[in-house]
Residue, then its C-alpha position, 0 to 999 in steps of 0.5 A: x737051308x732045306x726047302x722042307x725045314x720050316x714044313x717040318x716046323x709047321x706039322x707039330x704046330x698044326x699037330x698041337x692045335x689040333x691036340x693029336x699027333x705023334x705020341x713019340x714027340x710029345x714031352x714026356x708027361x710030369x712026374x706028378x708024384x714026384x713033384x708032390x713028394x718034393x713039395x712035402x718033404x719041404x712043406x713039411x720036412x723042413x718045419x718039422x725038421x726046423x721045430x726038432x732043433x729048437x725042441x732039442x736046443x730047448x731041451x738041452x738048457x740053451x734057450x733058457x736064458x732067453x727065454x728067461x729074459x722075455x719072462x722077466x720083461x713081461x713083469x716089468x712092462x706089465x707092471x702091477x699085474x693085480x693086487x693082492x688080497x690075502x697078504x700084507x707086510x710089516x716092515x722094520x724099516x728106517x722109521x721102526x729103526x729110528x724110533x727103537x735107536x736105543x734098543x739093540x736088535x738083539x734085544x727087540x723081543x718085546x717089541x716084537x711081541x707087542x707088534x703081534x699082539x695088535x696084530x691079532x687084535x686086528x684080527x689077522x689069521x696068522x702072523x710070520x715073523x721073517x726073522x732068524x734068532x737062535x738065542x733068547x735074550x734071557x738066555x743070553x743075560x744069563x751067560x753074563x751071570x748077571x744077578x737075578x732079577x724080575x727083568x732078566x727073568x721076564x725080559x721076553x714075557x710079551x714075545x713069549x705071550x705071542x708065540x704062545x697064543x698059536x697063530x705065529x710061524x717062526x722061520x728055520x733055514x736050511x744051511x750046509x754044514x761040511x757037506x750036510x744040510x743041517x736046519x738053524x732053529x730058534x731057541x729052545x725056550x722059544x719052542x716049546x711055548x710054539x702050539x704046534x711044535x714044528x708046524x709052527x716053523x717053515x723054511x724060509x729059504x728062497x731058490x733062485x735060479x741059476x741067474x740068481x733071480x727068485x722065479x720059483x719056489x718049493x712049497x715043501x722044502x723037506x719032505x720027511x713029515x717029522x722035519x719042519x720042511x715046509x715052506x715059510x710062505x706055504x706053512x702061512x698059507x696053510x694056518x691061513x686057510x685053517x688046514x692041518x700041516x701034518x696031511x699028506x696032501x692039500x686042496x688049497x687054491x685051487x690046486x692040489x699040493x703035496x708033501x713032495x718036492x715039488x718047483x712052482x712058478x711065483x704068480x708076482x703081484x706086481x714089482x716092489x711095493x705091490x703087497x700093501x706094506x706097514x712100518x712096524x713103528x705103526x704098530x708100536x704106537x699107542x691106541x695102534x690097534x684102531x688104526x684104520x691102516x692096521x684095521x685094513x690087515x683083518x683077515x690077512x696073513x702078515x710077515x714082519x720082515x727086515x725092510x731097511x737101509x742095512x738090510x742084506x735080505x733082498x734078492x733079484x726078481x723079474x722086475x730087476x731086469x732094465x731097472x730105469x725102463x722098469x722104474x718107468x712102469x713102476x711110477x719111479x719105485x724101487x725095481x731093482x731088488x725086492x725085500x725077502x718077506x715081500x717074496x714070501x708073501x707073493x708067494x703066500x698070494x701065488x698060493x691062495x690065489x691059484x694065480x701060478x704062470x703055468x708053461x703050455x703042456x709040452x704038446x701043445x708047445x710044440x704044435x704052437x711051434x710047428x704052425x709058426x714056422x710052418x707059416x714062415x717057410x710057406x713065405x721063405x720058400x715063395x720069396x728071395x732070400x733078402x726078403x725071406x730074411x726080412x720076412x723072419x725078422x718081422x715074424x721073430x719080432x712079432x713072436x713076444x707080442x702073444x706070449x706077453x698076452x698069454x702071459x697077462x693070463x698067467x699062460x707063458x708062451x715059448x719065445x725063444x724056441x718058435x725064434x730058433x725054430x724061425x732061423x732053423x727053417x730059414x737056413x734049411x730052405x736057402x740049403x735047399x735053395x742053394x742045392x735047387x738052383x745048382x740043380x736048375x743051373x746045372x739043367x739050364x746050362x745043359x738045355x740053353x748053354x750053348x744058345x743063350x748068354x750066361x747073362x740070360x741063364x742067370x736071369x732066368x734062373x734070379x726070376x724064378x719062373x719055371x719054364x713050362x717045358x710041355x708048352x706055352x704059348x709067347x709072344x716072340x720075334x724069330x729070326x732066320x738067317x741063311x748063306x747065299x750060294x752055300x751049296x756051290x760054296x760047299x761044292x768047291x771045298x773040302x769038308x774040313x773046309x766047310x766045318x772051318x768055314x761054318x764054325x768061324x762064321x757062326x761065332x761072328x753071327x751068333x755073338x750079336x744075338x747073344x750081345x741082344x739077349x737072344x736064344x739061338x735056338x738052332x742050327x739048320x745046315x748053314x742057317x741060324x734060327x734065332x728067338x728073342x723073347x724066350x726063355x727071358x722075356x722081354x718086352x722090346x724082343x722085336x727091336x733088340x731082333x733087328x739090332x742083333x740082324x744090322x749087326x750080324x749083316x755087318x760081321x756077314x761084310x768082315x767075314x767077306x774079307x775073311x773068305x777072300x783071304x782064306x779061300x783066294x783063287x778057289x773061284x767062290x761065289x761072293x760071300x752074302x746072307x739072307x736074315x727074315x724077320x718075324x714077330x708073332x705067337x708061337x709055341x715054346x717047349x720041349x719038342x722031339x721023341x723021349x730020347x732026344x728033345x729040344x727046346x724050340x719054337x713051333x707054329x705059323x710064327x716060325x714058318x713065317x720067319x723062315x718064309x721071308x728070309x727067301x724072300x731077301x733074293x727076290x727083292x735083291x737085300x740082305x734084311x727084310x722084316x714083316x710089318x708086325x716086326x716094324x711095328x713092334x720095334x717102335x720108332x727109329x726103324x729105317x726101311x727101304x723096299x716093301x712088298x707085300x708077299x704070300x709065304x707057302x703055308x700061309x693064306x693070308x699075305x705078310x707085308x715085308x720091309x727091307x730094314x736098312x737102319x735103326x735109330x738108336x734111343x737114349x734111354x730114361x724114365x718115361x714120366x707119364x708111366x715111370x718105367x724104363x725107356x730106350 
C-alpha cells in the first residue's frame, strides 16, 4: 500500500472540519427544485389525479349503486328519523275488510263517502282518496239494465256528497298505452261534481329507481298546466297549505317549486308504521267522529289507501334493505316493503316540512374528496405498502361514520367516491413506489454492487432511509488489509501475472466482508479497505469486523497453497497479510470532483485503521485491532500481544491488540431488554 494513502484520506476530513477545501471535490449541491417539484407532483398529483378517477367513475353511473347501498342503511340504522306532523293515513286494512265482508269493493262508495264525511268533521284539511276507479257503481247497475229504483239511482249519493264539499284529491295514473302515455281517470259522473276540475286529481304514480327502490319523487309529473300532471302527494300538500294549483310557481316549505319536471329526494320519516295510521273501520263506527284518534287527525292531510293481506300496492324502500337488521331497529316492524299511501304521504311531509336530503353541491364534494385522500396519500407515501393498505382500510371504514352524521341532518355525504378515491391513490403511490425504488435499486447497484452483498443492497433499500450523500457522520468499524512483500512479488512476475494473482485473492478476501455485511469500499493497489456499519447500520459492526478479518486470515493461509502451486520456482517470498482494525466516527458520502465521486470514509477513524495494519510488521502478526475495536465487539475476543503505538496523524496513542480468536455467541432474546443477542 502507498505510504501517502491514508494522508490522502485525512486531508478532506481535516478539509470538512474546517468547512473549506477544494471546491472541485465537494458533492455536487442538491437540486432543490427538482426535489420540491417530485414532492408536488406526488402531494398533489396523485390526489388530484386519485379524486379525477372516482369523479369520473361517478359521473359515469358506477358508483351509484353503492352509493345507493350506504343511503339506504342510514334509514335502517337510523330508524324513526322524526315524526311526522302534517299527515296521517286511513288504512282498508284486514279489519276494514272483515267488517265490510258482505259488501263488494267495487261497491265501497258509500263507505267511502262516510269515511270523508267524519273526516272533515274532524277537521281535517283535505282528504286523498289512493285508490283508482274508472266506473261508478250506478253506472255499472245500468249496464244491467236493471229496473230503475231509488237505490240504483243514489247508490253513490253520501261518495258524491263528499267530492262535492271540495277538500277531496282523487288520483289519475299515467299508463303507456302502444307506446303513448295516456291518463286512467275516474268516472265522468265523479268528475264533474270535483270543485276544481283537474286540480282536484294528482298523479299517483311513484319512481322508483332502477333498483326498483322508491328514493325520489316529481312533485309535477305533466308539466302541460291543462293536464292533471301534478303529483297526488304535491297536489295534497298544495290544498293543505290553502294555495292555487294552477300557478306557475310555489313557495311551500320552504323552498321554491315549479311546474317543471323536477327529481326530489323523500325526507322518510321513518320505516313502515311512522305516519300515524287509522283502520278506516274506525271511521265507520257510530259516534266516530268523537274519537280522540280521529279528533288527533285535525289539521292533517289524510290519504285513504289500501293497506291489507291482498294488497299489491306496496314498493321497496331504503328501510328494505337487511330486513331483520332493520326489523331490530324498527321494534320487530314490518320493513320489508311499505304501503303506497304511506309513500305519499312522506312525501306530503318531505314537502311541507322542507325536510329534503340534499347531496353536497358539486364543489364541495369534490374538495371533501380531495382532502380526504390528500390525508391518505401523506401516510400511503410515508408507510410500507402492508400497512399503507391497513392504513386505507381503516380510513375507507371510517368514511360512512360522517356521512351517517351529515345524513341525520338530511346533508348525503358521498361514500363510495372518496373509497375509490382511497384505492386510486394507493395504487398511484405503490406505482410510484415500484418505479422509485427501481430507480433507487438501479442507483444502489451502480454506487454499492460491487462493494456490498446484494443482501445489504436490498436492506437498505426495505429500510427506506435515504442516504445523505453530501455527508454524515457514523460511527464504524473500518478495516485495512495489505500483501506482505507485494512489490518483490510483483517484481518477480509478469503483469498479467500480477492482475491473476490480485483478482484471485480479492474474491477469497472480499467473500467474508461480504458473508459479514460489510462495504468494501475500496481497492488501493494490493490493499482492501473495508466499512462495517455503513451504508447499513448495524449495531455489532466492530464484532462482525473482526469475524470478517479471522476468516480472510484464514483464506490468506489456502491462498498460500494456491501461490506455491501457480507460482513453484518463481522464488516468491511466502505469501502473508496484514489486517488493522479500527472503530470510531467518520464521515460517510460522496467524496471526489463532479465527474467522478465515490462513496467512501473520511476522517481520523480511517487514518487510524490504516495506521495500524503497519503496525501488523512490528509486533510480527497478522490481525491487530485497537482497544476501542476490542471493546466494542463485547466479550469472547481472544488477544495475544499488546502495544500501545503512536500512528502519524495522530497525537494521542492507540492502544493495540493483536486478535487471535473470537468466541462465537449463541443468539437469543435478552430478558432484561427484549432485543436480540448473539
Amino acid at each position: 500500500m502507498s505510504a501517502t494513502e491514508p494522508a490522502q484520506a485525512q486531508q478532506p476530513a481535516q478539509a470538512a472540519k474546517r468547512g473549506g477545501g477544494d471546491r472541485r471535490k465537494r458533492p455536487p449541491r442538491i437540486n432543490r427544485a427538482a426535489i420540491l417539484r417530485r414532492r408536488l407532483i406526488r402531494l398533489a398529483g396523485v390526489p388530484l389525479l386519485a379524486c379525477m378517477v372516482a369523479l369520473a367513475a361517478s359521473r359515469a353511473g358506477w358508483l351509484e349503486s353503492l352509493e345507493n347501498v350506504y343511503y339506504d342503511y342510514w334509514h335502517v340504522i337510523g330508524g324513526v328519523r322524526y315524526i311526522p306532523q302534517h299527515v296521517a293515513v286511513v288504512t282498508m286494512d284486514d279489519d276494514t275488510l272483515d267488517a265490510l265482508k258482505d259488501d263488494p269493493l267495487a261497491f265501497w262508495a258509500p263507505h267511502f263517502g262516510r269515511a270523508m264525511d267524519v273526516l272533515s268533521q274532524a277537521g281535517v284539511k283535505a282528504v286523498g282518496l289512493d285508490f283508482l276507479y274508472q266506473v261508478s257503481a250506478e253506472e255499472w247497475l245500468k249496464k244491467l239494465k236493471l229496473p230503475d229504483t231509488e237505490i240504483s239511482r243514489n247508490y253513490d249519493g253520501p261518495f258524491r256528497a263528499a267530492l262535492a264539499r271540495g277538500n277531496a284529491v282523487l288520483i289519475t295514473t299515467l299508463v303507456a298505452v302502444n307506446d303513448e302515455l295516456r291518463l286512467l281517470l275516474p268516472p265522468q259522473d265523479h268528475l264533474v261534481l270535483l270543485p276544481h276540475g283537474i286540480n282536484d286529481l294528482g298523479v299517483d304514480n311513484l319512481s322508483p329507481d332502477s333498483d326498483k327502490y322508491v328514493r325520489h319523487f316529481y312533485p309535477v309529473m305533466l308539466a302541460d298546466p291543462a293536464q292533471p300532471g301534478i303529483g297526488f302527494a304535491m297536489q295534497l300538500a298544495l290544498r293543505g297549505q290553502g294555495l292555487d294549483p294552477s300557478a306557475a310557481e310555489w313557495n311551500i316549505g320552504g323552498m321554491k317549486l315549479t311546474r317543471q319536471l323536477e327529481r326530489l329526494s323523500i325526507g322518510y320519516a321513518g320505516p313502515q308504521g311512522t305516519v300515524p295510521t287509522l283502520s278506516m273501520k274506525t271511521l265507520l263506527e257510530p259516534g266516530a267522529v268523537n274519537d280522540p284518534k280521529v279528533q288527533a287527525l285535525r289539521g292533517k292531510i289524510v290519504i285513504v289507501s289500501a293497506s291489507n293481506a291482498g294488497s299489491s300496492d306496496r314498493h321497496f324502500t331504503p328501510y328494505s334493505h337487511a330486513a331483520f337488521f332493520a326489523s331490530f331497529f324498527s321494534q320487530g316492524q314490518d320493513v320489508d316493503q311499505m304501503d303506497g299511501g304511506e309513500i305519499h304521504a312522506n312525501i306530503i311531509e318531505t314537502i311541507l316540512s322542507g325536510r329534503y336530503p340534499k347531496a353536497l353541491p358539486g364543489w364541495a364534494g369534490a374538495l371533501y374528496m380531495l382532502a380526504v385522500v390528500f390525508v391518505a396519500t401523506l401516510l400511503f407515501l410515508r408507510m410500507s405498502p402492508e400497512r399503507g393498505v391497513m392504513a386505507g382500510l381503516f380510513i375507507a371504514a371510517w368514511l360512512p361514520v360522517p356521512a351517517f352524521f351529515a345524513f341525520r341532518h338530511d346533508l348525503v355525504m358521498p361514500v363510495a367516491g372518496p373509497q375509490v378515491g382511497l384505492a386510486a391513490a394507493f395504487l398511484f403511490t405503490v406505482i410510484l413506489r415500484l418505479t422509485g425504488e427501481e430507480r433507487e435499486r438501479a442507483r444502489m447497484k451502480q454506487m454499492f454492487g460491487s462493494y456490498v452483498s446484494d443482501e445489504v443492497v436490498d436492506m437498505l433499500l426495505t429500510e427506506g432511509r435515504k442516504l445523505d450523500l453530501g455527508g454524515e457522520t457514523v460511527r464504524v468499524t473500518v478495516l485495512f488489509s495489505d500483501i506482505r512483500n507485494f512489490t518483490t512479488i510483483s517484481e518477480r512476475l509478469a503483469a498479467h501475472e500480477v492482475v491473476e494473482m490480485l483478482n484471485e485473492y480479492f474474491t477469497r478476501a472480499t467473500a467474508p466482508i461480504l458473508a459479514q455485511r460489510g462495504n468494501v469500499n475500496k481497492y488501493i493497489g494490493d490493499a482492501v479497505m473495508a466499512v462495517f456499519g455503513s451504508p447499513v447500520s448495524y449495531p455489532d459492526h466492530a464484532r462482525r469486523a473482526l469475524r470478517a478479518s479471522l476468516q480472510m486470515a484464514a483464506e490468506a493461509e489456502k491462498f498460500r497453497g494456491w501461490m506455491e502451486q501457480r507460482f513453484p520456482d518463481r522464488g516468491l517470498p511466502r505469501f502473508g497479510i496484514g489486517i488493522g482494525i479500527h472503530t470510531g466516527d467518520a464521515v460517510m458520502g460522496n467524496i471526489g470532483s463532479v465527474k467522478r465521486l465515490e462513496f467512501t470514509a473520511i476522517g481520523d477513524t480511517v487514518n487510524a485503521a490504516s495506521r495500524l495494519e503497519g503496525v501488523t510488521k512490528d509486533l510480527g502478526c497478522v490481525l491487530v485491532a485497537s482497544r476501542q475495536t476490542v471493546q466494542a465487539a463485547g466479550s469472547g475476543v481472544g488477544t495475544g500481544k499488546t502495544e500501545t503505538v503512536k500512528v502519524k496523524g495522530r497525537e494521542e496513542p492507540i492502544e493495540v491488540f493483536e486478535i487471535l480468536s473470537l468466541e462465537e455467541r449463541r443468539s437469543g432474546i435478552d430478558r432484561r431488554t427484549g432485543r436480540r443477542v448473539e
